[in-house]
C-alpha positions in Angstrom: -2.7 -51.2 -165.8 -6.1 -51.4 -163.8 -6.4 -51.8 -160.2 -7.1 -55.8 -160.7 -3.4 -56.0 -162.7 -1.7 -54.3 -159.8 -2.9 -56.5 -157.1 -2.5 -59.2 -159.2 1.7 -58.2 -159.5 1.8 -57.2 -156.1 0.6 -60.9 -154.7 2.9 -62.6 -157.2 5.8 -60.3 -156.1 5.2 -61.9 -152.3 4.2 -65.1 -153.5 8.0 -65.1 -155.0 9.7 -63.2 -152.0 8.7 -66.1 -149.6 8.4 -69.2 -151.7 11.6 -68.8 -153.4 13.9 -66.5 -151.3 14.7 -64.0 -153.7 15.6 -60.3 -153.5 12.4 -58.2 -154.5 13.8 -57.0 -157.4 14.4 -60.4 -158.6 10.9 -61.2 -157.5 9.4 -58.5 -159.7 11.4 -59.7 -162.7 9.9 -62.9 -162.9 6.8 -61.5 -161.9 6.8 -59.4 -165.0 7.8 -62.4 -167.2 4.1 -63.5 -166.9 2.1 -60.4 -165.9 2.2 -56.9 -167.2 4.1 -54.5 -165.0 3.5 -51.2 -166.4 0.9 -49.1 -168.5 1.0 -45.6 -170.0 0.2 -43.9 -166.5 2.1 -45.9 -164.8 6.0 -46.5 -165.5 7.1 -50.1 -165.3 9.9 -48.5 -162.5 6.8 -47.2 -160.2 5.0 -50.3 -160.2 8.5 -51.9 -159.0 8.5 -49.1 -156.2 5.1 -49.8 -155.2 6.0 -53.7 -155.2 9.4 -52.7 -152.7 6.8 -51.1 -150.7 4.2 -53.7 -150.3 7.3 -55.8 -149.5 8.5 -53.4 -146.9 4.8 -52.9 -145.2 4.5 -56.7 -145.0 4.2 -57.1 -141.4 2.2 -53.7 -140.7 -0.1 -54.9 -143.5 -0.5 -58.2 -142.4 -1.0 -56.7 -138.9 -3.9 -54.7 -139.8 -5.8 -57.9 -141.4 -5.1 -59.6 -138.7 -6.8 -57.3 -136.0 -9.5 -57.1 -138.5 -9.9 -60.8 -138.0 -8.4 -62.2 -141.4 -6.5 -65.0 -139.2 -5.0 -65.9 -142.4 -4.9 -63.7 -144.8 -4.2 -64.4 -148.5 -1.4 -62.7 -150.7 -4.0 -60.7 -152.8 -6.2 -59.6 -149.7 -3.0 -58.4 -148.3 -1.9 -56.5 -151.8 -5.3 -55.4 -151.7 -5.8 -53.6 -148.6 -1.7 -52.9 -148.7 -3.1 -50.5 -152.7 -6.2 -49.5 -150.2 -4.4 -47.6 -147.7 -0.9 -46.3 -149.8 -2.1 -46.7 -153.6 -2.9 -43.0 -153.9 1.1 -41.5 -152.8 1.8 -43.7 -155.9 -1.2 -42.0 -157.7 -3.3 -44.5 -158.1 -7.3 -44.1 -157.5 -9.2 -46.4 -156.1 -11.2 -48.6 -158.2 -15.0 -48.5 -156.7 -15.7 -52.4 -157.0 -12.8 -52.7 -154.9 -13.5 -50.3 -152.5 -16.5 -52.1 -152.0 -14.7 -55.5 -151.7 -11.9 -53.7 -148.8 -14.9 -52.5 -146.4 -16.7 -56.1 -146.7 -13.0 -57.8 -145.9 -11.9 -55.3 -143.3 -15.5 -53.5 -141.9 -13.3 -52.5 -138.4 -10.4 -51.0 -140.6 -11.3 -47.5 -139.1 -11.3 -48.9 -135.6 -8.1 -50.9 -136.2 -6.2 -47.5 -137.8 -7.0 -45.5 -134.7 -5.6 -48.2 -132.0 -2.3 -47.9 -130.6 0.2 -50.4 -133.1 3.2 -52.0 -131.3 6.4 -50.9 -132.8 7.1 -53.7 -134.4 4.0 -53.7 -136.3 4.1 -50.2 -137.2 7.7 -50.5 -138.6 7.4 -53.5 -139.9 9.5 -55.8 -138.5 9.5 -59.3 -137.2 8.3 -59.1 -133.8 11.7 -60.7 -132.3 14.1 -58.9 -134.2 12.8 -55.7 -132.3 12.4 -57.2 -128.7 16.6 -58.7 -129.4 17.5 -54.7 -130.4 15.0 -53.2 -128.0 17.3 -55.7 -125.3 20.8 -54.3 -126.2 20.1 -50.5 -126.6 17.2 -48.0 -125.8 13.9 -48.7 -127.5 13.7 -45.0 -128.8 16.8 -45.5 -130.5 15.6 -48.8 -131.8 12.9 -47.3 -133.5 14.7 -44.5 -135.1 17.1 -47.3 -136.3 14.4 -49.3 -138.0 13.0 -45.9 -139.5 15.8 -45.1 -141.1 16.5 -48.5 -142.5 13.2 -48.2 -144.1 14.8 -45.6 -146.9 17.3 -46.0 -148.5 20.7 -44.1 -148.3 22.6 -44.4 -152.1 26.2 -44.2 -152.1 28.7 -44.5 -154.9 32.5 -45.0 -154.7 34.5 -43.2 -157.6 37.2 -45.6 -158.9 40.1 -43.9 -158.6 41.9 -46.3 -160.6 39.4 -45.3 -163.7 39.1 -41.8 -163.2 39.7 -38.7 -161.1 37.3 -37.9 -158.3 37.0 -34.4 -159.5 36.2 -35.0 -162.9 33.4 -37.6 -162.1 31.7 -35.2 -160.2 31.7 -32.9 -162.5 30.1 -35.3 -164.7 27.7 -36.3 -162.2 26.4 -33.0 -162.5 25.5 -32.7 -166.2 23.2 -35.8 -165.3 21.5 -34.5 -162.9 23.0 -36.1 -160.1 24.0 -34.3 -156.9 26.0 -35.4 -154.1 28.0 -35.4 -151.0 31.6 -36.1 -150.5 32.3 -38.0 -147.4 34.7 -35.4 -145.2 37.2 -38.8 -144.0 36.8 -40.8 -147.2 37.1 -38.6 -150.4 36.3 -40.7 -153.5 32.8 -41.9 -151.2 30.0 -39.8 -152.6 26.3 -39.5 -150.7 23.8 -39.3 -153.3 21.0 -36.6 -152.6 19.2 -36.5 -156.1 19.3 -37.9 -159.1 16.9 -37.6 -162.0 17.5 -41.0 -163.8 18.6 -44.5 -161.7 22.6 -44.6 -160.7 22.7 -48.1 -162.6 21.7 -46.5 -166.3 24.3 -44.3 -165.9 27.4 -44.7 -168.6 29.9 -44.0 -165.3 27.8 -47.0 -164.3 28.4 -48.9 -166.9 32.2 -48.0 -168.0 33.1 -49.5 -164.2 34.2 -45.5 -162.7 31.4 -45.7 -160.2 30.4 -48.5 -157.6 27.3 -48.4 -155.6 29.0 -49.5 -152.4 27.6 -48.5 -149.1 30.0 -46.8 -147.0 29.6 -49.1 -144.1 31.1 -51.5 -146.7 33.7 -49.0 -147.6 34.8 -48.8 -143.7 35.0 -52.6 -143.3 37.9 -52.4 -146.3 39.6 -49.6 -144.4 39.7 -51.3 -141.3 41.8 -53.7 -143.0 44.7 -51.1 -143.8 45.6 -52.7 -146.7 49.5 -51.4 -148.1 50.8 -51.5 -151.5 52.9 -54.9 -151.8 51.1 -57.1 -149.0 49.4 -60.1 -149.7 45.8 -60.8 -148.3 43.3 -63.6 -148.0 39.9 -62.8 -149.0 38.3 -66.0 -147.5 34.4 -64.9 -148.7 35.0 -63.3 -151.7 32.6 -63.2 -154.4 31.2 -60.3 -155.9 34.5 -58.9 -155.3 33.6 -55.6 -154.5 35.5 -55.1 -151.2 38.5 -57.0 -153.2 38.6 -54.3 -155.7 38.9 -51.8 -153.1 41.4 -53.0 -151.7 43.3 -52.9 -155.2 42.3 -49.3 -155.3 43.3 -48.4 -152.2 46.9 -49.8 -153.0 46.9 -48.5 -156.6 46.6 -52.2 -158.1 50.0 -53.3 -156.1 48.6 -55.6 -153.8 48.2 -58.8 -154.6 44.6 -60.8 -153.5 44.1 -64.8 -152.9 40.6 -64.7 -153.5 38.6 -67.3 -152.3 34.6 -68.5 -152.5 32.2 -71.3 -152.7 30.5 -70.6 -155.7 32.1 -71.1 -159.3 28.9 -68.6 -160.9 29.7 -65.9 -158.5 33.7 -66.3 -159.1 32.5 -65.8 -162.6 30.7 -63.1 -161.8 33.8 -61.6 -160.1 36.1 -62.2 -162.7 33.8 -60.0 -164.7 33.2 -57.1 -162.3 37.1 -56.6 -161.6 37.9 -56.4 -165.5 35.1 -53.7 -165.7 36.8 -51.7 -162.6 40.6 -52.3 -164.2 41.9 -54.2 -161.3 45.3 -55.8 -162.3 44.0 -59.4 -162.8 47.8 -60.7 -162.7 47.5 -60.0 -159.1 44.4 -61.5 -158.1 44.0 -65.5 -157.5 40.7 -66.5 -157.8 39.9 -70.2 -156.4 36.7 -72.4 -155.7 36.6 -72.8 -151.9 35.4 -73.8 -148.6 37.1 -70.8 -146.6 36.6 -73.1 -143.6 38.9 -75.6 -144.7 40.8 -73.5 -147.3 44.6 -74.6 -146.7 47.1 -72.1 -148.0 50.6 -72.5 -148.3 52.5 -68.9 -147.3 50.9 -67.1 -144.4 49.7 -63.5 -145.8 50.2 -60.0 -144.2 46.3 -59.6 -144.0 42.9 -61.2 -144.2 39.2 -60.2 -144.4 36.0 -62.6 -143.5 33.9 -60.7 -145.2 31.4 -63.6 -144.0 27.9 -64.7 -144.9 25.2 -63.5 -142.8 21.5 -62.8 -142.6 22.2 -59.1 -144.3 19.8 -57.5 -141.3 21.7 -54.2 -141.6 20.9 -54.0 -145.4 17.3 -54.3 -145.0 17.4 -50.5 -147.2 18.9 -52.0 -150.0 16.3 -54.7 -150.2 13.5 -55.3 -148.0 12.8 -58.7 -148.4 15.6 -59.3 -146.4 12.7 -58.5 -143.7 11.2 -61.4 -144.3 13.7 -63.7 -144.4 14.5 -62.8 -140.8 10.7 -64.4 -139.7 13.1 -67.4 -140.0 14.9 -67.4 -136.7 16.8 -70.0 -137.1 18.7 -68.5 -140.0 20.8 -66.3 -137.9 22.4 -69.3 -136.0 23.0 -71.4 -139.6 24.8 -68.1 -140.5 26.5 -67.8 -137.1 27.9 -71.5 -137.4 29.2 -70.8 -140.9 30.8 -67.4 -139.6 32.6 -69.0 -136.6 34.2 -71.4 -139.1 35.5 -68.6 -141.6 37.0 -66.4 -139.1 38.3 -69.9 -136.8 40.0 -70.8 -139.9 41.9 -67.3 -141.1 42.7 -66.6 -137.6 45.0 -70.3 -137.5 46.5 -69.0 -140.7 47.1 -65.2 -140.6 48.1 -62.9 -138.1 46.0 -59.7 -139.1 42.2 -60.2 -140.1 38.7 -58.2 -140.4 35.8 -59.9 -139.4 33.0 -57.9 -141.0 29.4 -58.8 -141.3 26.4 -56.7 -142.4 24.1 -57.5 -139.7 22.7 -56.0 -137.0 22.2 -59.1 -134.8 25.1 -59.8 -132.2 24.8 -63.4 -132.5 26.7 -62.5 -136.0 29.1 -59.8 -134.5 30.2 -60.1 -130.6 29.3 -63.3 -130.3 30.8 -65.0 -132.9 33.5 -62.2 -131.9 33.6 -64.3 -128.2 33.0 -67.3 -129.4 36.5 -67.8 -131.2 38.4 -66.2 -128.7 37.6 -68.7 -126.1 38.9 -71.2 -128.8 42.2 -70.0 -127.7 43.7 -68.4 -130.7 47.0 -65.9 -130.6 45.2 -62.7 -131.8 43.0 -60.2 -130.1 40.7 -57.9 -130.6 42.0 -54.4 -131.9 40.5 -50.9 -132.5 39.8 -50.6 -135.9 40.4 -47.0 -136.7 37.6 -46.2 -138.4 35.1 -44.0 -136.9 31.7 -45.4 -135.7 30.2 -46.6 -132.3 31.3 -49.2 -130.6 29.6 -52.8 -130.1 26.6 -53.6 -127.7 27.9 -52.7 -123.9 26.1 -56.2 -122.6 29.5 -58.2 -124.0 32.6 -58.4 -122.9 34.7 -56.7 -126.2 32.5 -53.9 -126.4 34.7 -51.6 -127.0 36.9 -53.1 -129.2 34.6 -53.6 -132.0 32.6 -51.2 -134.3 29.4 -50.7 -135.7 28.0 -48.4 -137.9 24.0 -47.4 -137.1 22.2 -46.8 -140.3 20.3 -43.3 -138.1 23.3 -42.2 -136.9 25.9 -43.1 -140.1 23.1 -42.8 -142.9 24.5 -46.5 -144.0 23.7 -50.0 -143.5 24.4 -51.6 -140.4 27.7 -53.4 -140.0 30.1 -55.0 -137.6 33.9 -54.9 -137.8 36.3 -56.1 -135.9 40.1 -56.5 -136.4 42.3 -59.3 -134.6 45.9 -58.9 -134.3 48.5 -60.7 -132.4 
């Protein structure tokens, strides 16, 4: 690929990211249906790294043009300066005409480079999602926050109901993957190298490994679920906290498993075949959780709701983007008061878990249905993370897991009982 191709990819990859709301590997994929995305220097899995990156840099990059005076700048000006300043980590040298063409766009780059950046900027982050975190804890640990959720952390769950722990990593090994094993949560393994991607793996594939964050892991345990119960899963789809909770109980609970979509229901049907959940014990049905009506009242329930995904920004950053859309967070926050309204009128124990950083999706939806009256209240938890924001009233009653302090993504839990 030449220097013109890759800015070429790298502009379409944005274009996609903000026209059509997509992750950015689902950006690059159509991207690469029309454009070529790799050469023999240059492995078609690079270029998609470099593309995540640009993604990532958005704001910082956009920042620069902008205090170079580009009031506006364009998708390829943006890819262009974004290959200027980071193309070479990726080994890429710089093409001489467009050299030529950065220093007439940008002739006070130097001068720009050497000023102080705001944090936001320099992170690259909207410029209100900082200010709100900067507002509930101290700005040095905001900034460690938003540098850590600019890597990514890999975990993988061994399915115990597939396979031993022991023996997988054992066969982790002999690919040339090494790892961790969480000290509280045995089959949760912290990947620290790997020499080919977790998903070409045949564990992978076969269903006896699960990339699942372990901030996901912890909302599932918070639920407790025992061997026997039945429990409501009012947000289902793609089922991967439901077949947890089937591995947790050795396949002896049994699941009402509820969710909007009929594709992603699909979807889940698939995914719990692959991990050998019993499907006998698993109800799948096409909801509204905020209206689901159902007729025996269950031992437990998880709102695993919909959010704005702010605390998964590592797993894809276009998720950073999406958040220059304010008013997302209080669509979400309607939708999340509704799911956990609902469960709460119907079951006596429920998690509330969302994967956001943003307390208008965690203590204050939290608040928000508990001044609606309801029987339950807010519980510890018992799992092992910091507690909310100390500005609201249920501090510390809820959890949160910090992706600088947890290496995972950032999520809220609580757990109402009566």
């Amino acid at each position: 690929m030449n220097y013109d191709e890759l800015v070429s990819v790298l502009a379409s990859t944005l274009y996609t990211v903000m026209n059509k709301h997509v992750s950015v590997r689902k950006a690059f994929t159509s991207t690469c249906r029309r454009l070529r995305c790799s050469g023999p220097e240059l492995p078609r899995e690079t270029v998609f790294q470099l593309a995540r990156s640009f993604i990532s840099n958005y704001y910082r990059v956009k920042y620069i043009a902008e205090k170079c005076g580009k009031r506006k700048p364009s998708y390829r000006l943006l890819a262009r300066l974004y290959l200027h300043l980071h193309g070479e980590e990726y080994g890429i040298k710089h093409a001489s005409r467009l050299e030529k063409a950065v220093r007439r766009d940008f002739p006070a780059l130097n001068s720009v480079l050497a000023e102080f950046m705001e944090g936001w900027a320099r992170l690259s982050y909207p410029e209100w999602f900082y200010n709100e975190l900067a507002s509930l804890i101290p700005k040095h640990e905001v900034e460690e926050l938003l540098e850590a959720m600019n890597k990514r952390v890999f975990w993988i769950r061994v399915n115990t109901l597939k396979a031993d722990v022991d023996k997988v990593l054992r066969t982790l090994e002999k690919e040339g993957v090494e790892g961790e094993q969480d000290p509280e949560i045995p089959f949760l393994i912290r990947i620290s190298k790997t020499s080919k991607p977790l998903r070409t793996l045949s564990l992978f594939k076969e269903g006896v490994i699960i990339l699942q964050d372990k901030a996901s892991v912890l909302a599932v345990m918070a639920l407790r679920p025992e061997p026997g119960m039945l429990i409501y899963d009012y947000a289902a789809a793609p089922g991967v906290k439901a077949s947890l909770i089937m591995q947790l109980t050795e396949n002896r609970a049994r699941i009402v498993a509820a969710d909007i979509s009929q594709k992603r229901l699909e979807a889940m049907e698939r995914m719990l075949k692959l991990y050998g959940v019993d499907r006998s014990r698993v109800v799948l049905t096409i909801a509204d959780s905020r209206d689901l009506k159902l007729e025996r009242r269950a031992d437990l329930a998880l709102v695993d709701a919909p959010c704005t995904s702010s605390g998964a920004v590592s797993k894809d950053p276009a998720i950073k983007i999406f958040l220059n859309n304010r008013e997302l967070v209080y669509a979400a926050k309607s939708v999340q008061v509704g799911l956990l309204h609902n469960a709460l009128r119907q079951v006596d124990r429920v998690v509330y878990a969302t994967c956001s950083l943003l307390p208008e999706e965690g203590e204050e939806v939290v608040e928000d249905v508990l001044r609606r009256g309801v029987e339950q209240r807010v519980r510890d938890a018992g799992i092992k993370t910091r507690k909310g924001y100390a500005k609201y009233s249920i501090w510390n009653h809820v959890h949160r897991t910090m992706p600088h302090l947890d290496m995972c993504e950032g999520f809220f839990v609580a757990r109402f009982e009566k």
